[in-house]
DORO-182999 format. One line per 2 residues: their letters; for each residue x, y, z of C-alpha. Coordinates in nm, 3 decimals. Layout:
BEGIN
a> X Y Z; ...
***
This chain:
BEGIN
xx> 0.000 0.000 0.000; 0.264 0.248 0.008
xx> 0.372 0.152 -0.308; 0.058 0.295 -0.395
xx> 0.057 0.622 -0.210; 0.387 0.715 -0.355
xx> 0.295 0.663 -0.748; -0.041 0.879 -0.720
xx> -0.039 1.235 -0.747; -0.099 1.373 -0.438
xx> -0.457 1.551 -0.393; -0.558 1.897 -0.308
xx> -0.738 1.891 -0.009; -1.101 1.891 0.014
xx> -1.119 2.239 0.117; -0.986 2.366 -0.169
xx> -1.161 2.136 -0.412; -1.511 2.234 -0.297
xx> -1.422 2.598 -0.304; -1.311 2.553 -0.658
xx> -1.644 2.386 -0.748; -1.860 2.611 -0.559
xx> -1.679 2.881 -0.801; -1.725 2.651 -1.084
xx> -2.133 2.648 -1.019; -2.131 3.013 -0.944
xx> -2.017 3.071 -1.348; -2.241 2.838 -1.458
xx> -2.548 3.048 -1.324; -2.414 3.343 -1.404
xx> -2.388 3.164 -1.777; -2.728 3.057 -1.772
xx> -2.910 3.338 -1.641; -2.772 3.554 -1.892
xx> -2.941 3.631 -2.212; -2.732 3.593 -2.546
xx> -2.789 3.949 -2.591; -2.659 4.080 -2.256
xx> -2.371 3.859 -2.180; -2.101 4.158 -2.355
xx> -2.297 4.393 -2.120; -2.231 4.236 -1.823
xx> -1.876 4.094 -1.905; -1.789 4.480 -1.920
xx> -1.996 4.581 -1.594; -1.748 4.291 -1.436
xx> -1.441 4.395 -1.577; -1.314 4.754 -1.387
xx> -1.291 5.063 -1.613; -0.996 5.229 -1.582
xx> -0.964 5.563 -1.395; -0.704 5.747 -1.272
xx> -0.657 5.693 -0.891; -0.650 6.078 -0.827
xx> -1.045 6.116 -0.982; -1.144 5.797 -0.725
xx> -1.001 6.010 -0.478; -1.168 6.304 -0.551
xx> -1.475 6.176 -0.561; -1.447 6.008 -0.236
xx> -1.342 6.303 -0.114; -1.650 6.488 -0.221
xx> -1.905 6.291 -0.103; -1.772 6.272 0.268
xx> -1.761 6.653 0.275; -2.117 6.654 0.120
xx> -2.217 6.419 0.423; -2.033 6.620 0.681
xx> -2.170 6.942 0.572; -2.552 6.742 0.541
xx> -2.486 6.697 0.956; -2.366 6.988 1.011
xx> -2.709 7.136 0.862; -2.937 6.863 1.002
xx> -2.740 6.943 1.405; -2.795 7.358 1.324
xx> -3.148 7.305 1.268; -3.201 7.050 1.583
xx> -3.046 7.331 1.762; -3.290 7.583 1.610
xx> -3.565 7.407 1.647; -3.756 7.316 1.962
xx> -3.836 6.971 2.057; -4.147 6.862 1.850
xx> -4.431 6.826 2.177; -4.567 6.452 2.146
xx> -4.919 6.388 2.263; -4.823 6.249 2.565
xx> -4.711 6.602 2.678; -5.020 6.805 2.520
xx> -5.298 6.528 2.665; -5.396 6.309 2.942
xx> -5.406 5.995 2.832; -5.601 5.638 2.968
xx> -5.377 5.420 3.089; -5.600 5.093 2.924
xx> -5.487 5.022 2.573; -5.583 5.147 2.296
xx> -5.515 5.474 2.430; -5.763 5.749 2.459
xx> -5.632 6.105 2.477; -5.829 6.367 2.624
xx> -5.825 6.708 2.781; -5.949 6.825 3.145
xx> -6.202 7.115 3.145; -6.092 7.495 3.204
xx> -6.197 7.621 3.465; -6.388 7.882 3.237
xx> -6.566 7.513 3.063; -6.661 7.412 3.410
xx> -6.810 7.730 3.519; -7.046 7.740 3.173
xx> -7.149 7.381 3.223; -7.251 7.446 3.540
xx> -7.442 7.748 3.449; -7.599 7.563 3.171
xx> -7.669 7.308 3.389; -7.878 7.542 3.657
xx> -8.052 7.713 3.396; -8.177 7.381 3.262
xx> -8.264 7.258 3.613; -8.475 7.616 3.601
xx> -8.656 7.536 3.266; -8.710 7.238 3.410
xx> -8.909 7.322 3.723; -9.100 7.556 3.527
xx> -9.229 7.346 3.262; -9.350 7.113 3.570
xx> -9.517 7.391 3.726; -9.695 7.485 3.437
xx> -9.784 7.105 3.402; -9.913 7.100 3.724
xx> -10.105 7.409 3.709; -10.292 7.262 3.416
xx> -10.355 6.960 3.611; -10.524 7.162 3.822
xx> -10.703 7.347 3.602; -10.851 7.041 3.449
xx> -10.980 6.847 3.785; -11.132 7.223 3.871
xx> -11.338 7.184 3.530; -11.400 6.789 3.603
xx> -11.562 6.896 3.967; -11.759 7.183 3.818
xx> -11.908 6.972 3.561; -11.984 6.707 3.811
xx> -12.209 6.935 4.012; -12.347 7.058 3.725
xx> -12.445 6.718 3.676; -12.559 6.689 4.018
xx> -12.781 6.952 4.005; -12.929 6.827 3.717
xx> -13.027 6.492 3.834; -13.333 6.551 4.047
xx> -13.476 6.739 3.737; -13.391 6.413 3.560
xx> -13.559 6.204 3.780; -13.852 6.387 3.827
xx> -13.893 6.345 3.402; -13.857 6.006 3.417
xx> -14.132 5.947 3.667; -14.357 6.199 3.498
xx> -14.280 5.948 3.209; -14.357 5.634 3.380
xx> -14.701 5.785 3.490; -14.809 5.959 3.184
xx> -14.707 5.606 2.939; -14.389 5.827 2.739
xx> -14.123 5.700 2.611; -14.025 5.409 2.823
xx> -14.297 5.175 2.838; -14.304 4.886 2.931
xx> -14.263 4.604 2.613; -14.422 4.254 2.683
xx> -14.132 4.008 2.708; -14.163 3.649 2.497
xx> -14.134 3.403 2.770; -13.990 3.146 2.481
xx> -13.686 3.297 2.287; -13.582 3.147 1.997
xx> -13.175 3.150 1.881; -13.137 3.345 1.503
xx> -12.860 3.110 1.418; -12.901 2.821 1.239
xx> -12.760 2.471 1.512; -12.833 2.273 1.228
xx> -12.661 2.240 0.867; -12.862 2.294 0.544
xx> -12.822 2.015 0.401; -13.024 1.830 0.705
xx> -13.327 2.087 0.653; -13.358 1.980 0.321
xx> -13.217 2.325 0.158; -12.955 2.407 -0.119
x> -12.630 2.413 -0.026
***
């Protein structure tokens, strides 16, 4: 056996072979998911263009003294600027979720409502005095016209008797000591009718 080992070519380790085909697979997607038509285009996005190392620098040097001067604006203004107030700081808020914001009465609010609130109370008591007063009014009339009635019930009676003497209006009707039903107990066809 170590004949063996000595005539074969040594191997790469294992690392370094699946590093090499993970590479491998990498350029065959790349390959694939290219179109014919854009495979120049993106060869020369790959390759670098060439540019002088002094216009790199430039450029870098531009854009971090852009972004410096950008804070420098954005920390003048902060400065400038009060605090924007959150709700939490302009209302009361309940402490059960979701939250409900809300503002306590003035003291001017409070003393409105409670002037509203008497002068209801006030409309109030006079629309039940007025009710009452009515009331009043009405059992008044009820006991006036019940005398009146009163009064007028002897003259009533005496009619009625003068009636009963003289043979008016209410005489007396001689009452059938049989009285016969008006609805038929029995169908038509058992009295021999048409049906």
């Amino acid at each position: 056996r170590s004949s063996d080992l000595m005539h074969r070519v040594p191997e790469r380790p294992t690392r370094e072979q699946w590093v090499e085909r993970e590479r491998e697979m990498e350029r065959r997607e790349r390959t694939r998911a290219e179109r014919e038509w854009d495979r120049d285009k993106v060869r020369e996005a790959a390759a670098p263009r060439s540019r002088s190392r002094s216009r790199e620098r430039r450029r870098k040097e531009r854009a971090k003294s852009k972004e410096k001067s950008e804070k420098k604006e954005k920390a003048e203004k902060a400065q400038e600027e009060p605090p924007a107030k959150l709700l939490d700081d302009l209302f009361r808020k309940t402490k059960a979720a979701p939250c409900i914001y809300w503002l306590p009465l003035t003291p001017d609010q409070v003393a409105r409502k409670v002037e509203d609130r008497a002068e209801r109370a006030k409309v109030r008591e006079k629309r039940r005095k007025e009710l009452e007063e009515e009331e009043h009014k009405r059992l008044k009339e009820r006991e006036k016209e019940r005398e009146v009635e009163r009064a007028r019930e002897p003259e009533r009676e005496k009619r009625q008797e003068h009636n009963r003497d003289h043979g008016g209006r209410e005489r007396e009707r001689p009452r059938d000591t049989k009285r016969r039903s008006r609805s038929r107990s029995t169908p038509v066809r058992d009295r021999g009718g048409r049906r």
